[in-house]
N, CA, C and O atoms as a Maestro MAE file, in Angstrom:
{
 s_m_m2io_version
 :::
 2.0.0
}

f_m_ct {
 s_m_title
 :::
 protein
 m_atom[256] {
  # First column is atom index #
  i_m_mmod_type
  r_m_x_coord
  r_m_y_coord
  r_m_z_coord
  i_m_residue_number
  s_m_chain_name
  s_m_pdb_residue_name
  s_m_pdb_atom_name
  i_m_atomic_number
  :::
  1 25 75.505 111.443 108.795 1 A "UNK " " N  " 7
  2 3 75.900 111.973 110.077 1 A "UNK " " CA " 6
  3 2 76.059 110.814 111.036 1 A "UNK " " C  " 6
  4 15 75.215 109.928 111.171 1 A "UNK " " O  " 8
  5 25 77.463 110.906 111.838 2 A "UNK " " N  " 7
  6 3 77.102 109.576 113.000 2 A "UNK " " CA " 6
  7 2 77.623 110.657 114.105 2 A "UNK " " C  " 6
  8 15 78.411 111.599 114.020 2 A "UNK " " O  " 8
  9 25 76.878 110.143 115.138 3 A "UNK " " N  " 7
  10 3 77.142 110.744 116.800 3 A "UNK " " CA " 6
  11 2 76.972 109.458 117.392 3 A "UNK " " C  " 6
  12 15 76.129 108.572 117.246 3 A "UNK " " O  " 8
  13 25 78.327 109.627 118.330 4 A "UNK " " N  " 7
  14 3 78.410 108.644 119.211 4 A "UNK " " CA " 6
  15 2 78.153 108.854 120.602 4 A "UNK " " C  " 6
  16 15 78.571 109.851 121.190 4 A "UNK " " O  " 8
  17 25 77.354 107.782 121.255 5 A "UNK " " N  " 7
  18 3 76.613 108.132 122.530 5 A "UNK " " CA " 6
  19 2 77.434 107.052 123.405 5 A "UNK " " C  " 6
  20 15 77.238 106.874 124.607 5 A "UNK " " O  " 8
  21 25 78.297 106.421 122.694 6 A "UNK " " N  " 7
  22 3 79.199 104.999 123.993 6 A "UNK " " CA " 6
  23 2 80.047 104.680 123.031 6 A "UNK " " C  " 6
  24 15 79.899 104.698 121.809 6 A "UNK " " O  " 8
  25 25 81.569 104.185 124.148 7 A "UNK " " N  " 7
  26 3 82.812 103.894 123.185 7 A "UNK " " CA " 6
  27 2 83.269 104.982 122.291 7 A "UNK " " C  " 6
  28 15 83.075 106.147 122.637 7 A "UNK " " O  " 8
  29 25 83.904 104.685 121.084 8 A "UNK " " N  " 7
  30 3 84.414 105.495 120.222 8 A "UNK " " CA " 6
  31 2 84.599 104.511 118.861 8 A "UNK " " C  " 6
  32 15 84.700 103.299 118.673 8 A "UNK " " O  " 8
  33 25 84.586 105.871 117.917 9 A "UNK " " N  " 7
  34 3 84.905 105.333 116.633 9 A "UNK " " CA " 6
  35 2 86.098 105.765 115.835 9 A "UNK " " C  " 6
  36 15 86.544 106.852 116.202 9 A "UNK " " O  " 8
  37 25 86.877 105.065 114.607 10 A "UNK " " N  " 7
  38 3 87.574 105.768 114.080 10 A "UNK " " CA " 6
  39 2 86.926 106.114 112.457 10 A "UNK " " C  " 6
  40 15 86.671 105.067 111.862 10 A "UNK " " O  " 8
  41 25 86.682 107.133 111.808 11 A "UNK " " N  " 7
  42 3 86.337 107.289 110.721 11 A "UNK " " CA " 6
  43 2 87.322 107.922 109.578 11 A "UNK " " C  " 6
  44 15 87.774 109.057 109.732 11 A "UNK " " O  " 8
  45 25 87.629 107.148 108.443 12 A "UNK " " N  " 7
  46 3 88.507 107.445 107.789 12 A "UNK " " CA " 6
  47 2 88.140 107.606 106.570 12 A "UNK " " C  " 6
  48 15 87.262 106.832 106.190 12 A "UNK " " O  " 8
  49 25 88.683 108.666 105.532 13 A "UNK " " N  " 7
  50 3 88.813 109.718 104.237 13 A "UNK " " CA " 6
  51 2 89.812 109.238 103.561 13 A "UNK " " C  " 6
  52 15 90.850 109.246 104.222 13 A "UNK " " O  " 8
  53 25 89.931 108.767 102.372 14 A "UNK " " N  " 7
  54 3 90.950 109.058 101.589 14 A "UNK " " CA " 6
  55 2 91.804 110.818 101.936 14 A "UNK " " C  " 6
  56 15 91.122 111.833 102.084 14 A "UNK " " O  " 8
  57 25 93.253 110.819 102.001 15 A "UNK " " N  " 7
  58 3 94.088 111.724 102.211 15 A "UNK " " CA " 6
  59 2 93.724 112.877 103.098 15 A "UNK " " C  " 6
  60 15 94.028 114.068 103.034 15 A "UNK " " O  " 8
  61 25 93.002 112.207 103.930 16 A "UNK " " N  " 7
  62 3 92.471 113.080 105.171 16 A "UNK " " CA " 6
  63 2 92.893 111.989 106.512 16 A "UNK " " C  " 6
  64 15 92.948 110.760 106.448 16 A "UNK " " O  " 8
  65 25 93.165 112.866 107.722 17 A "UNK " " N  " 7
  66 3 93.810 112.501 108.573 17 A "UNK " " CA " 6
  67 2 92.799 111.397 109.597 17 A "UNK " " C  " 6
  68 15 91.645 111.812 109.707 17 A "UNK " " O  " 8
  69 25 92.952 110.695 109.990 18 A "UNK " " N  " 7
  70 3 91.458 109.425 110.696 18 A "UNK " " CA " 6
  71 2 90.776 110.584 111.837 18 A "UNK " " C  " 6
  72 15 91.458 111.512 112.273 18 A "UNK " " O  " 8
  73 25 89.782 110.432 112.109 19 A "UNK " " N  " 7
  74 3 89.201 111.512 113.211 19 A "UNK " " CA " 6
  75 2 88.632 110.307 114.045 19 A "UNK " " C  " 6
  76 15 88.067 109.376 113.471 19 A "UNK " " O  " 8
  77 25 88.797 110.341 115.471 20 A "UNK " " N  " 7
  78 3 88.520 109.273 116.255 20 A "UNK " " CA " 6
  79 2 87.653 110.499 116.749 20 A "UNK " " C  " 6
  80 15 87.833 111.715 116.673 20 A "UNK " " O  " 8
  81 25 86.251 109.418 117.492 21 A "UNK " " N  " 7
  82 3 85.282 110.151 117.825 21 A "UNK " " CA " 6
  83 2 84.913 109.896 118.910 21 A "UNK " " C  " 6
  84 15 83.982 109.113 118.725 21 A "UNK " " O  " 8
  85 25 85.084 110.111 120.435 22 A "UNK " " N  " 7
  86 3 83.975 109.423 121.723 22 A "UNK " " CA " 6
  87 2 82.573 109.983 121.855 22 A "UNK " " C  " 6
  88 15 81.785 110.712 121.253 22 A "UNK " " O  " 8
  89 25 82.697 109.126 123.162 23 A "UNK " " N  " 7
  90 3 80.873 110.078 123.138 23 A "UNK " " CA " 6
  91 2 80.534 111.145 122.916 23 A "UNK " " C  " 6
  92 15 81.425 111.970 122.713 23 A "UNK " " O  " 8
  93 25 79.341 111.514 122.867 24 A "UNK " " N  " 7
  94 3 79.012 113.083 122.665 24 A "UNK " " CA " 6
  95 2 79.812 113.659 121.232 24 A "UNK " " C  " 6
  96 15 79.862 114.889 121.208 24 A "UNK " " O  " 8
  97 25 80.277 113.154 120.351 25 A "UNK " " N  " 7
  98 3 81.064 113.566 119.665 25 A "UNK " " CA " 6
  99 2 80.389 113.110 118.198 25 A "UNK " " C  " 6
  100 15 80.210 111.900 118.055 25 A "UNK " " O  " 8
  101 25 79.990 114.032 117.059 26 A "UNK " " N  " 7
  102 3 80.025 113.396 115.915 26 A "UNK " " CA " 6
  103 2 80.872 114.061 114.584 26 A "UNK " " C  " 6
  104 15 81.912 114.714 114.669 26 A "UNK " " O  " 8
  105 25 80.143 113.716 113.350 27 A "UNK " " N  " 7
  106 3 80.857 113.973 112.182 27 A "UNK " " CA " 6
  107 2 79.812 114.063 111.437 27 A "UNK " " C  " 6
  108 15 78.777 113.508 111.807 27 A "UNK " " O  " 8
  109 25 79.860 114.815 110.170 28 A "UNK " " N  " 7
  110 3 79.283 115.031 109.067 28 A "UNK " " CA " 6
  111 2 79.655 114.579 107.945 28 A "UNK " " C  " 6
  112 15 80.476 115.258 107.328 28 A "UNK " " O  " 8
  113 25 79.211 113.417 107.394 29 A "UNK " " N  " 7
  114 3 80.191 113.053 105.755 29 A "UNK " " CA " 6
  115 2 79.294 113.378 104.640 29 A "UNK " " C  " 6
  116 15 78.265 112.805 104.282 29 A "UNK " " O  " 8
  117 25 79.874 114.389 104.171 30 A "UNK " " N  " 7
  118 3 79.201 115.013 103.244 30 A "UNK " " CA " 6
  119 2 78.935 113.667 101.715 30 A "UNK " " C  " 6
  120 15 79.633 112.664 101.567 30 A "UNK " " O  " 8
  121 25 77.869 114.048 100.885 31 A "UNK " " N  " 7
  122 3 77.391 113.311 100.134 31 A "UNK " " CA " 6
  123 2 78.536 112.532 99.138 31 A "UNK " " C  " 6
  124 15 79.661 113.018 99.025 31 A "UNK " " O  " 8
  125 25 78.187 111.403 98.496 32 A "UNK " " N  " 7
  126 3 79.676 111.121 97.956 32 A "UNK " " CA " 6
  127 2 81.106 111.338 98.209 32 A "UNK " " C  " 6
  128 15 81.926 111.380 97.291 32 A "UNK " " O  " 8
  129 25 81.428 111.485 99.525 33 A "UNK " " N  " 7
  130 3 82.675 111.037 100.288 33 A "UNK " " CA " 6
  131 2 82.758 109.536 100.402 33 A "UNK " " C  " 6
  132 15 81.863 108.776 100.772 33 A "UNK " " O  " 8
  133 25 83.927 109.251 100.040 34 A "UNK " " N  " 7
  134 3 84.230 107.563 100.021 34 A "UNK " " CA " 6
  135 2 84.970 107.594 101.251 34 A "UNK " " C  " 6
  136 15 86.017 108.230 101.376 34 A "UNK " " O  " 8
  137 25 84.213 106.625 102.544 35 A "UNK " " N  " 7
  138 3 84.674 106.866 104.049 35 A "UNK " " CA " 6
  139 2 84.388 105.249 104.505 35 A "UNK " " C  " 6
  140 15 83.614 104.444 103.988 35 A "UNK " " O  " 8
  141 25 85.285 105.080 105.647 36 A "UNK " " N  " 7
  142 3 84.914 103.493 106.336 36 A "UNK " " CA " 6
  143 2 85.396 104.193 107.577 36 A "UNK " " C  " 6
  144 15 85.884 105.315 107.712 36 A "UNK " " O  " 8
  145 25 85.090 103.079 108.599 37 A "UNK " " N  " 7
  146 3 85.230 103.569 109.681 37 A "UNK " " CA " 6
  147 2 85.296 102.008 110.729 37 A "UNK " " C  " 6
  148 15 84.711 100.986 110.371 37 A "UNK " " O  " 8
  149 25 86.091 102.091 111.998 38 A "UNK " " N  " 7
  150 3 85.534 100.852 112.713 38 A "UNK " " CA " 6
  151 2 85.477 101.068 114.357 38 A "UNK " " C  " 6
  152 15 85.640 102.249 114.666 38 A "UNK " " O  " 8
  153 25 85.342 100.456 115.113 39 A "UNK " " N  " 7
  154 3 84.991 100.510 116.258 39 A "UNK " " CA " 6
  155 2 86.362 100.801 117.099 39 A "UNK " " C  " 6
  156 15 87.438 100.312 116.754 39 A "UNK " " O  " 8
  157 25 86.216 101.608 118.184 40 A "UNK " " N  " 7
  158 3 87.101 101.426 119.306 40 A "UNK " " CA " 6
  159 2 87.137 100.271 120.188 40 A "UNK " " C  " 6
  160 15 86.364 99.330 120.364 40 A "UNK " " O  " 8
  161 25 88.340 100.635 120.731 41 A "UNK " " N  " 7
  162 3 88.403 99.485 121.166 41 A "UNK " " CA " 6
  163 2 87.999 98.667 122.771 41 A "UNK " " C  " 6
  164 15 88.528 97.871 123.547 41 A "UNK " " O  " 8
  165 25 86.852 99.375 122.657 42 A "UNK " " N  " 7
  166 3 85.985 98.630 123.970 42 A "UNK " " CA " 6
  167 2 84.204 98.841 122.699 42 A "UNK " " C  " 6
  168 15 83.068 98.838 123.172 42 A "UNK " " O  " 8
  169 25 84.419 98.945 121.648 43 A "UNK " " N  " 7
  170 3 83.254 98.890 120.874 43 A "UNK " " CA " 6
  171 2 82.225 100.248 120.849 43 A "UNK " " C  " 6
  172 15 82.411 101.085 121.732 43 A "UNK " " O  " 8
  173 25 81.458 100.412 120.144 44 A "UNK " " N  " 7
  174 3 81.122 101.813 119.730 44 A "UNK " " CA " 6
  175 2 79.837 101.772 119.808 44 A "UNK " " C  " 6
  176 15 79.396 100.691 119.417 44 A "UNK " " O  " 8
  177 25 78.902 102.649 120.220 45 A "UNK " " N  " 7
  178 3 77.138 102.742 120.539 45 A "UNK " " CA " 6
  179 2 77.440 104.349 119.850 45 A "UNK " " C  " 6
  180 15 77.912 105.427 120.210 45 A "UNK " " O  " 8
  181 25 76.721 103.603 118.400 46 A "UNK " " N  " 7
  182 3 75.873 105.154 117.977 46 A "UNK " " CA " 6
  183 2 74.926 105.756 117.276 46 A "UNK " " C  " 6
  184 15 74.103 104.918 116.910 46 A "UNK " " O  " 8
  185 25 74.667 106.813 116.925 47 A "UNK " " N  " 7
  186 3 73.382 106.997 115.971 47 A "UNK " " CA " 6
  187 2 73.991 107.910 114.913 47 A "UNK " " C  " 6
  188 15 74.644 108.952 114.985 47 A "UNK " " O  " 8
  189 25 73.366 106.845 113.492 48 A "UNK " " N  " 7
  190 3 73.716 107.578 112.249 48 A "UNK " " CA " 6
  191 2 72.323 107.796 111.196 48 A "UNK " " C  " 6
  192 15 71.258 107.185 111.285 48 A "UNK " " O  " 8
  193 25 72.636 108.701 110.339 49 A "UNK " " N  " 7
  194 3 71.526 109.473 109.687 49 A "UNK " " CA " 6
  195 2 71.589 109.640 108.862 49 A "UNK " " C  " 6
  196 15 72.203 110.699 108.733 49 A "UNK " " O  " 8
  197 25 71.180 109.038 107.502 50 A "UNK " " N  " 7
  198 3 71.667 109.214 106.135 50 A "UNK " " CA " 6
  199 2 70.728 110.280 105.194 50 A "UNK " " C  " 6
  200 15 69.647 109.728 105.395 50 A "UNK " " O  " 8
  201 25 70.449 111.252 104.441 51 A "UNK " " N  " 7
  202 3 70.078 111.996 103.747 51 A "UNK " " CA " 6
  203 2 70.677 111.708 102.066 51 A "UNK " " C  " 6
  204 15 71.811 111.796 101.596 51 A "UNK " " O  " 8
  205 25 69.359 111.335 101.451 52 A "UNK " " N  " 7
  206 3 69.481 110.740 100.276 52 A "UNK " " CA " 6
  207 2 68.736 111.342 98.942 52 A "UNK " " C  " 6
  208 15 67.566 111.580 99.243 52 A "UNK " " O  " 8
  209 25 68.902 111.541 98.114 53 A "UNK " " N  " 7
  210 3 68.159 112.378 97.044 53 A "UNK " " CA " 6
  211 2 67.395 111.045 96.847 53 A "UNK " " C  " 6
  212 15 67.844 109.928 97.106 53 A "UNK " " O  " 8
  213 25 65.613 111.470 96.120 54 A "UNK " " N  " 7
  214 3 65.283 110.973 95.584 54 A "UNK " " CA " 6
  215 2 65.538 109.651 94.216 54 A "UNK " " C  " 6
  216 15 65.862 109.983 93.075 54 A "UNK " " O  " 8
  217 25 65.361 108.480 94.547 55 A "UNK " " N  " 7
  218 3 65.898 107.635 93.386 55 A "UNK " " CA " 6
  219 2 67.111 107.143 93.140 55 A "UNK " " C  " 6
  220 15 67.364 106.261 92.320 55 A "UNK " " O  " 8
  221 25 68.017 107.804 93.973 56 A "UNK " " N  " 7
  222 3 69.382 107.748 94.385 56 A "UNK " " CA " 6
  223 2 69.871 106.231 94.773 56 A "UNK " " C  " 6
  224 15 68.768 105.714 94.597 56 A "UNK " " O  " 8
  225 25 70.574 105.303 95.109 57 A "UNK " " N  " 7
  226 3 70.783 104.696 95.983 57 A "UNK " " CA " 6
  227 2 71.511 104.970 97.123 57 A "UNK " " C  " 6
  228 15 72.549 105.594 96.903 57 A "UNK " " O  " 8
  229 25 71.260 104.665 98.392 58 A "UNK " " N  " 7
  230 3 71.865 105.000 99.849 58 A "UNK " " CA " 6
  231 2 73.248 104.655 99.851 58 A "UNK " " C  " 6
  232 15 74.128 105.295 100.429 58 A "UNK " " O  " 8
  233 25 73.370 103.839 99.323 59 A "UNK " " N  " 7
  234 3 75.478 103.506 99.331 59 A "UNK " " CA " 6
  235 2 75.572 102.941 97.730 59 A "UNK " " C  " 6
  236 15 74.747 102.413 96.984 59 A "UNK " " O  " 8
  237 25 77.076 103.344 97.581 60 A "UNK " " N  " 7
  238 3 77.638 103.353 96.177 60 A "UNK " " CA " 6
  239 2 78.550 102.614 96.158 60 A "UNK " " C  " 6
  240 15 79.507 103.354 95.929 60 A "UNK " " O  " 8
  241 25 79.231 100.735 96.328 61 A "UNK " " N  " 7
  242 3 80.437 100.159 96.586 61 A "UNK " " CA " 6
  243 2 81.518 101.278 95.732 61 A "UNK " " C  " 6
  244 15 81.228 102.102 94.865 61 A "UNK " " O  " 8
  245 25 82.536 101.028 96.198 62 A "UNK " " N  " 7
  246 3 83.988 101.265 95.692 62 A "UNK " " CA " 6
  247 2 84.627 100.096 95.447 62 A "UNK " " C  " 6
  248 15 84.406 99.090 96.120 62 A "UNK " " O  " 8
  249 25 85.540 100.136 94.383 63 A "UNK " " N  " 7
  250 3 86.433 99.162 94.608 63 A "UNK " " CA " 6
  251 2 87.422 99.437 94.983 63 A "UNK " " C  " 6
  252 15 87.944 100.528 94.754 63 A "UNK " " O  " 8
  253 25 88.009 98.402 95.746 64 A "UNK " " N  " 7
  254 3 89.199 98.264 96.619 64 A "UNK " " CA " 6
  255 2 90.768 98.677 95.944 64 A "UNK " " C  " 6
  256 15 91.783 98.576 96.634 64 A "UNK " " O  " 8
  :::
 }
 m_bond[255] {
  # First column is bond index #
  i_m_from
  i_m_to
  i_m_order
  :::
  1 1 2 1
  2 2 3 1
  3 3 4 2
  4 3 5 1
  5 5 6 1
  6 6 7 1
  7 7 8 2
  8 7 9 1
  9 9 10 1
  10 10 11 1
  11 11 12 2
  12 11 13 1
  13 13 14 1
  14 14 15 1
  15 15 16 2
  16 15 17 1
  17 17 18 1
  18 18 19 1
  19 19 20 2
  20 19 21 1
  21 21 22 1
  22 22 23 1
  23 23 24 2
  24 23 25 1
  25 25 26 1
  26 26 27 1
  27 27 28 2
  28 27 29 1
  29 29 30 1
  30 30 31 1
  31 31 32 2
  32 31 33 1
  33 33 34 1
  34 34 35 1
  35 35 36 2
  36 35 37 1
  37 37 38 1
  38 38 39 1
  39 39 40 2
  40 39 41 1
  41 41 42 1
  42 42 43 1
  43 43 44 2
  44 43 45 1
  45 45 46 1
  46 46 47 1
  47 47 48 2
  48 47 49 1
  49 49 50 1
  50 50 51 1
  51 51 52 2
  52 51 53 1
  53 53 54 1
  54 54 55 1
  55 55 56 2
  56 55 57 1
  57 57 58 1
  58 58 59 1
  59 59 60 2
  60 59 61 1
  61 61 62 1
  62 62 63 1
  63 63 64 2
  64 63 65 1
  65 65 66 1
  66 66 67 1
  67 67 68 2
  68 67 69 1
  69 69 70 1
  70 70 71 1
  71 71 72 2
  72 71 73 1
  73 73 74 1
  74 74 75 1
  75 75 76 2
  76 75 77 1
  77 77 78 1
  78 78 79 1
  79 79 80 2
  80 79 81 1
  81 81 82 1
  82 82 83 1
  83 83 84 2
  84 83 85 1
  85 85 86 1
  86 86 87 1
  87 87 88 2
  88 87 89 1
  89 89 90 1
  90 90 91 1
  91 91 92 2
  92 91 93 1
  93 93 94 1
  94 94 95 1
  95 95 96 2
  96 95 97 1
  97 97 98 1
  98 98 99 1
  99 99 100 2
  100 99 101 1
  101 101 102 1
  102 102 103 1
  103 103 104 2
  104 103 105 1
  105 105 106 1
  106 106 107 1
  107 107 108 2
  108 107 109 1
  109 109 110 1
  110 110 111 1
  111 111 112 2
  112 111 113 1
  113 113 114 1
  114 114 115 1
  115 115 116 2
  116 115 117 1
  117 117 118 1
  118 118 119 1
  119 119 120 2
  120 119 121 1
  121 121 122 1
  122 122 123 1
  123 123 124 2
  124 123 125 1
  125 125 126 1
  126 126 127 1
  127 127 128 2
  128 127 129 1
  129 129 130 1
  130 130 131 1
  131 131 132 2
  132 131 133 1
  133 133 134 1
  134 134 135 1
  135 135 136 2
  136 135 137 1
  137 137 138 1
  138 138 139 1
  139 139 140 2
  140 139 141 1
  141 141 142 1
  142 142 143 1
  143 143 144 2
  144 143 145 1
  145 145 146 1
  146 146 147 1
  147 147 148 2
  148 147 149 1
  149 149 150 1
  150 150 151 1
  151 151 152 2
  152 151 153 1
  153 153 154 1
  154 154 155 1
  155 155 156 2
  156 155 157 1
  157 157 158 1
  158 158 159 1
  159 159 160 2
  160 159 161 1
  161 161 162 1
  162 162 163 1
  163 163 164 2
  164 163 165 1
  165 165 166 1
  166 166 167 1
  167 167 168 2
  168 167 169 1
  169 169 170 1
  170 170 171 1
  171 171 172 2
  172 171 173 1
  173 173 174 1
  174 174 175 1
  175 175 176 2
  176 175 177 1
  177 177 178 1
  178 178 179 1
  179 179 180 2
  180 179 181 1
  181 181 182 1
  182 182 183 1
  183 183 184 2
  184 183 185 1
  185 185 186 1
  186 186 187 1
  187 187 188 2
  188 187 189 1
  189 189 190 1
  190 190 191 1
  191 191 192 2
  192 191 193 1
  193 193 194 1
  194 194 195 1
  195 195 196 2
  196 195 197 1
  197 197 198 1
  198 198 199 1
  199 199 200 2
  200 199 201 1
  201 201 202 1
  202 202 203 1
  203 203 204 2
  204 203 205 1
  205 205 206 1
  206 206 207 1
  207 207 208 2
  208 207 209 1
  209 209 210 1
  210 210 211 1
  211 211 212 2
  212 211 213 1
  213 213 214 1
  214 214 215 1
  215 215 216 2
  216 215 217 1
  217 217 218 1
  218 218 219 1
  219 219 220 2
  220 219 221 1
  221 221 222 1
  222 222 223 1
  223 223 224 2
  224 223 225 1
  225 225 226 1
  226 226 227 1
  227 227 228 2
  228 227 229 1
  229 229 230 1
  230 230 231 1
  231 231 232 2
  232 231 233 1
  233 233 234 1
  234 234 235 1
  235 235 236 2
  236 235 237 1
  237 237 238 1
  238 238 239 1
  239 239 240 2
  240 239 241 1
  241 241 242 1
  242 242 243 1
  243 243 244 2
  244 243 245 1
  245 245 246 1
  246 246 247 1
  247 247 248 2
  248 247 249 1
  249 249 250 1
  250 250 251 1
  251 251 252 2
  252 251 253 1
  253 253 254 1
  254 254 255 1
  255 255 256 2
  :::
 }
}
């Protein structure tokens, strides 16, 4: 989960459309979604929250 509390972000999906986010505004990326994302452009203040199964690792690289 990220919610943004300053600036904005853009977060992007394979064959899904970019969702730009300002303050007060977040998103949900559901588990194993392959997503990147980067800052607006006066820079981005936010809070994110990861939910992880046991034993799991927290991020999975992709290749490019």
């Amino acid at each position: 989960f990220l919610y943004v509390i300053g600036g904005s972000a853009v977060v992007s999906r394979p064959g899904v459309a970019d969702v730009t986010l300002t303050a007060g505004q977040g998103i949900r990326i559901p588990p194993g979604t392959v997503h990147w994302g980067r800052a607006g452009p006066v820079g981005v203040r936010a809070i994110a929250s990861w939910v992880k199964a046991e034993g799991q690792p927290l991020r999975t690289p992709v290749p490019e």
